[in-house]
Short mmCIF file of the C-alpha atoms (twelve columns), coordinates in Angstrom:
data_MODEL
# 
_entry.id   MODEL 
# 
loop_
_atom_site.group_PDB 
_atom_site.id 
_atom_site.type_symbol 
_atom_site.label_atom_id 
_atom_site.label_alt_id 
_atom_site.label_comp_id 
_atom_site.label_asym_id 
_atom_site.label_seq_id 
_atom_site.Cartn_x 
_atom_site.Cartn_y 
_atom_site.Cartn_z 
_atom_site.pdbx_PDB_model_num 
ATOM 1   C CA . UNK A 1   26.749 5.776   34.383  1 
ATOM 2   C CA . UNK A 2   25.290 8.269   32.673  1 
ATOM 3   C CA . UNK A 3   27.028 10.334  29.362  1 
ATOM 4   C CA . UNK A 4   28.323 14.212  31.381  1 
ATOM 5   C CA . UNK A 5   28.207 15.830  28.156  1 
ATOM 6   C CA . UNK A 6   26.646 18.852  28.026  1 
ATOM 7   C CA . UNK A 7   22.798 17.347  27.624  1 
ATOM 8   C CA . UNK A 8   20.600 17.096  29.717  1 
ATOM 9   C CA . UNK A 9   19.223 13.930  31.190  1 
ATOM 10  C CA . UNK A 10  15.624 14.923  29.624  1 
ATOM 11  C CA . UNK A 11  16.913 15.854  26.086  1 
ATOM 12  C CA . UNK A 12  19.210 12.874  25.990  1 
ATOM 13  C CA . UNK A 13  15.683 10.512  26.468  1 
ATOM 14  C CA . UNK A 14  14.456 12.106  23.421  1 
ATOM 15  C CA . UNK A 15  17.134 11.912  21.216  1 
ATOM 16  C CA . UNK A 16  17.775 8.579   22.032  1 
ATOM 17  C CA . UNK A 17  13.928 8.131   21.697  1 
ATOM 18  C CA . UNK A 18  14.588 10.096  18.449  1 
ATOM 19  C CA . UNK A 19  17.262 7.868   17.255  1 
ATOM 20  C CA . UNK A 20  15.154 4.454   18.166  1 
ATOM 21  C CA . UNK A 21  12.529 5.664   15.572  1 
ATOM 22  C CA . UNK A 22  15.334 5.724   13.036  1 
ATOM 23  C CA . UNK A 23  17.045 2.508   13.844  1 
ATOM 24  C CA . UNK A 24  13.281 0.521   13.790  1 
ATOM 25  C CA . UNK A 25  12.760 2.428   9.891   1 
ATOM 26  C CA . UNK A 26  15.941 1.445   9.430   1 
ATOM 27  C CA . UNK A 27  15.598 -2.390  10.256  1 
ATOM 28  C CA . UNK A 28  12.271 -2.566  8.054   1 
ATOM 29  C CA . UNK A 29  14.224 -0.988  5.358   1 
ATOM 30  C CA . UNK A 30  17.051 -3.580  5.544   1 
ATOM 31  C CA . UNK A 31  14.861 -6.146  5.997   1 
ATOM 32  C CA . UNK A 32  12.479 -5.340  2.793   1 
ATOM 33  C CA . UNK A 33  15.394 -4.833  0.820   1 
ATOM 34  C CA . UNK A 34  17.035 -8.326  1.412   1 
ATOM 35  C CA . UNK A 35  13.668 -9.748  1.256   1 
ATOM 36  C CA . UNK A 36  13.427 -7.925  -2.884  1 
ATOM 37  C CA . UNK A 37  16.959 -9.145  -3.357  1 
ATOM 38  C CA . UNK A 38  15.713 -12.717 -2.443  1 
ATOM 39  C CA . UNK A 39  13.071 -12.194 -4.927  1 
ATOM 40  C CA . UNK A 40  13.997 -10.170 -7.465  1 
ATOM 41  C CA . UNK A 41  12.929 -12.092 -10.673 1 
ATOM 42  C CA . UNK A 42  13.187 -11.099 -14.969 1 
ATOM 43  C CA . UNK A 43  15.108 -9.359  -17.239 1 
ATOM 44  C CA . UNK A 44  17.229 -7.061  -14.801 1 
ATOM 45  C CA . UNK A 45  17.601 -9.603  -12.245 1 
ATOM 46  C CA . UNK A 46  21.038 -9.324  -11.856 1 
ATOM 47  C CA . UNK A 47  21.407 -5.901  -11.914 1 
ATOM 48  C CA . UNK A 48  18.698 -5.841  -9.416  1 
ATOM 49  C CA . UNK A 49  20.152 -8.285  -7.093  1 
ATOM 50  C CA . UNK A 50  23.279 -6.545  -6.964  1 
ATOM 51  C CA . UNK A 51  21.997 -3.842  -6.297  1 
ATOM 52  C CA . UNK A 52  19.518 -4.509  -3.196  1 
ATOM 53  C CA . UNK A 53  22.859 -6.278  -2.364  1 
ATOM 54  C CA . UNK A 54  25.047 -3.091  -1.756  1 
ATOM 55  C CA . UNK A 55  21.844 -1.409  -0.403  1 
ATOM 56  C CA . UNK A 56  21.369 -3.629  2.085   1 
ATOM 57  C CA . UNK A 57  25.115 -3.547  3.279   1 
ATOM 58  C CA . UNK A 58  25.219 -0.430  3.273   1 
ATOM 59  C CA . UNK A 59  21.466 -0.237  5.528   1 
ATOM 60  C CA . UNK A 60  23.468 -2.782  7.934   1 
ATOM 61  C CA . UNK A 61  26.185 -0.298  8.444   1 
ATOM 62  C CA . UNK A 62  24.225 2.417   9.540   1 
ATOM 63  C CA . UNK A 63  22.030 0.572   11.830  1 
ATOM 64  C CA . UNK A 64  24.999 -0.346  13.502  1 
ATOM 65  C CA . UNK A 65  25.927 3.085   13.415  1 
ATOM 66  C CA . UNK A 66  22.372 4.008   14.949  1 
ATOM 67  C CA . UNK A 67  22.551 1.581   17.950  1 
ATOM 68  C CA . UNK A 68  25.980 2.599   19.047  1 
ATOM 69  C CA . UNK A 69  25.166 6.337   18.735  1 
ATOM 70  C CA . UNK A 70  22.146 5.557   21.242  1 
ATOM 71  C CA . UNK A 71  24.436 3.551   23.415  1 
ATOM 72  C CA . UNK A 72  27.279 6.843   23.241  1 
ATOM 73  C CA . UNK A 73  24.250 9.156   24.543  1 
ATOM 74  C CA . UNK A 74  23.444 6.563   27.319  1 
ATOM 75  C CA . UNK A 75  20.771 4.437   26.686  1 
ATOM 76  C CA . UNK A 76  20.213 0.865   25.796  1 
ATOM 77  C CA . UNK A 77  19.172 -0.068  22.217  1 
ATOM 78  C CA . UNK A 78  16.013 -2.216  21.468  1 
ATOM 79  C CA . UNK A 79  16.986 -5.330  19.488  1 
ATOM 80  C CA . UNK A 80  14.188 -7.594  18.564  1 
ATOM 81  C CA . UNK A 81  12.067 -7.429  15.394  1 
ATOM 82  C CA . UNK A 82  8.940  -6.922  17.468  1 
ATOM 83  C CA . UNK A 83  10.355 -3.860  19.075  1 
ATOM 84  C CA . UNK A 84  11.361 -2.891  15.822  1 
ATOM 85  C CA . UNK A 85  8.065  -2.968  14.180  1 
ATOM 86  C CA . UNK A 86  6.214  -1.728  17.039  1 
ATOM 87  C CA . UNK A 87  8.528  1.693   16.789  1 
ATOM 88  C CA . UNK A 88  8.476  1.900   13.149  1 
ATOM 89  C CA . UNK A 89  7.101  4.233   10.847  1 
ATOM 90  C CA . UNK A 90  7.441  2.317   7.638   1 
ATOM 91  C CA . UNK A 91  5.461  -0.863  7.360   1 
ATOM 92  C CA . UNK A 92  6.326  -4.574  6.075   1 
ATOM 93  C CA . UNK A 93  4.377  -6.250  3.201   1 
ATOM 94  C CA . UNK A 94  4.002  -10.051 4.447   1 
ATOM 95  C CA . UNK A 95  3.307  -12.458 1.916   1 
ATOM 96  C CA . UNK A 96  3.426  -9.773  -1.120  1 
ATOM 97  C CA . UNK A 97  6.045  -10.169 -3.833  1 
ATOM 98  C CA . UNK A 98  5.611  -7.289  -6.201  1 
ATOM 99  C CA . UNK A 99  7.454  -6.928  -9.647  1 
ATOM 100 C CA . UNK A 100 11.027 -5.563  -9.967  1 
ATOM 101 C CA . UNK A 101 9.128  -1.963  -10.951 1 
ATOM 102 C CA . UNK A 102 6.798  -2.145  -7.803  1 
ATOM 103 C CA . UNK A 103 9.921  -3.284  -5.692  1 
ATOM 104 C CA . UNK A 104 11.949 -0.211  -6.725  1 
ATOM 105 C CA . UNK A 105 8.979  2.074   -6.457  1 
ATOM 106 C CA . UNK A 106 8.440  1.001   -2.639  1 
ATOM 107 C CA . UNK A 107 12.220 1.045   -2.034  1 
ATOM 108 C CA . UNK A 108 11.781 4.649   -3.126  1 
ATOM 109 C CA . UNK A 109 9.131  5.586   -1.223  1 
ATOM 110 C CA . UNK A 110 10.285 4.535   2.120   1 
ATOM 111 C CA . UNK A 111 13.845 6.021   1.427   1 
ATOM 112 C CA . UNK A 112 12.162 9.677   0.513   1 
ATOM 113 C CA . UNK A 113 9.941  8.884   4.155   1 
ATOM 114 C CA . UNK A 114 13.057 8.235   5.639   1 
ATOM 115 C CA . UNK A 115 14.443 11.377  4.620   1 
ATOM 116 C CA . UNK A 116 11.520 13.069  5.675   1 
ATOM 117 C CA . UNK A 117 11.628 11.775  9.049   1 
ATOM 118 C CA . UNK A 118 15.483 12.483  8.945   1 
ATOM 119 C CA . UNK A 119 14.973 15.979  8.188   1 
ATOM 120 C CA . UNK A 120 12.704 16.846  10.874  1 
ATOM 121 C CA . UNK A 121 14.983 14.698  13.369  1 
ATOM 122 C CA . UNK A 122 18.041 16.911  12.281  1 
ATOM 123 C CA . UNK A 123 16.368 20.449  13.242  1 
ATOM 124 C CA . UNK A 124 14.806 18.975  16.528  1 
ATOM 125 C CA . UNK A 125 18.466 17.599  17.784  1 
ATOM 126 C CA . UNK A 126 20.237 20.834  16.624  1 
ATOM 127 C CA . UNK A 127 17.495 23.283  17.508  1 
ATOM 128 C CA . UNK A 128 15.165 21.595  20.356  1 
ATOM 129 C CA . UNK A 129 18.095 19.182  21.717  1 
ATOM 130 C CA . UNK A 130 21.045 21.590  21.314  1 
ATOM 131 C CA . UNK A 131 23.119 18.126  20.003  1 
ATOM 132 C CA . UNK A 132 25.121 19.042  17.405  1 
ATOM 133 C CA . UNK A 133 26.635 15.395  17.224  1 
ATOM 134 C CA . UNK A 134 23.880 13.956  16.722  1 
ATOM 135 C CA . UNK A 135 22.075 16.484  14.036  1 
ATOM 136 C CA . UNK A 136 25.266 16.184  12.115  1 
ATOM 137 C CA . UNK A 137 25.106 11.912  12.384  1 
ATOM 138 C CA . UNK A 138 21.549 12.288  10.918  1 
ATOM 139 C CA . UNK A 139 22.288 14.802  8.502   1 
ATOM 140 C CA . UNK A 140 24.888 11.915  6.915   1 
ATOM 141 C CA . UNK A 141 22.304 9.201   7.150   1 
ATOM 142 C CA . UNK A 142 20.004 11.052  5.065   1 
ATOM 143 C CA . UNK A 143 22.577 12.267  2.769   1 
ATOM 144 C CA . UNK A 144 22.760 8.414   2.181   1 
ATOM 145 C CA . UNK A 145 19.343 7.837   1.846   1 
ATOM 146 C CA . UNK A 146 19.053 11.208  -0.946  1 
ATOM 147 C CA . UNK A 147 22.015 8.955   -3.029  1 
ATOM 148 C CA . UNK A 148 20.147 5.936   -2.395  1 
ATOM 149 C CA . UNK A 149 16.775 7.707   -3.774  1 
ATOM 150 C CA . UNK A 150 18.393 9.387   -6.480  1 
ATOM 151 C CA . UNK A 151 19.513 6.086   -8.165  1 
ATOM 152 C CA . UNK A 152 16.140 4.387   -7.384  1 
ATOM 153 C CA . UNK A 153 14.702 7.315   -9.311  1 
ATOM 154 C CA . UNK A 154 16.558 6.783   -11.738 1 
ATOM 155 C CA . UNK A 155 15.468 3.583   -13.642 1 
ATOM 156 C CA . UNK A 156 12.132 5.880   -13.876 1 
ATOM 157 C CA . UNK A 157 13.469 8.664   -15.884 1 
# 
């Protein structure tokens, strides 16, 4: 049964079409970032480790956050890596395993993409959607991603 909440059918496709895009950039994410904890190697290592560690964890909470908000609007949540990829802005580096500078360097790239992405996502499900829900659930995930950013930037002051 479809969500009777104000929406309509069409704008409740986009968003959740809107909130699949985040939840595939959102899987890469998590997925790079265990793969640099894995590998994190030399003189900060466990620093480093640590803290892909609590990124990570805190990456798996919100896409589990993401897939229930597109099952509240109504629609089914894609689930395999291939889906994942295929919807995903931010790409994978197979079989590269860069140094603990390049690792935090691509972490904060794809975080500032993120909230990039997040940004526009916000004004198009306030202003083109009329979902305040969900404008306000992205506007916290990329309040998350600015902390995340601002303490990746920060081993390069």
């Amino acid at each position: 049964m479809k969500p009777n909440i104000g929406i309509s059918e069409k704008n409740l496709s986009a968003i959740a079409a809107t909130l699949t895009a985040v939840l595939a950039d959102e899987m890469v994410l998590y997925v790079k970032t265990r793969k640099f904890h894995w590998n994190i190697a030399g003189e900060s290592f466990m620093e480093l480790h640590k803290l892909f560690e609590k990124q990570y964890d805190q990456l798996a909470a919100s896409i589990d956050a993401v897939a229930e908000r597109i099952n509240k609007l109504g629609s089914k949540t894609i689930g395999t890596m291939e889906e994942f990829l295929k919807e995903a802005s931010l790409k994978e580096a197979p079989g590269k395993y860069p140094s603990a500078k390049d690792m935090l360097k691509e972490l904060l790239g794809d975080h500032e993409m993120q909230i990039q992405s997040l940004r526009g996502y916000v004004d198009d499900c306030s202003e083109k959607y009329k979902d305040a829900g969900t404008a306000d659930f992205l506007t916290g995930l990329m309040e998350e991603h600015e902390t995340t950013a601002w303490v990746l930037r920060r081993y390069f002051a």
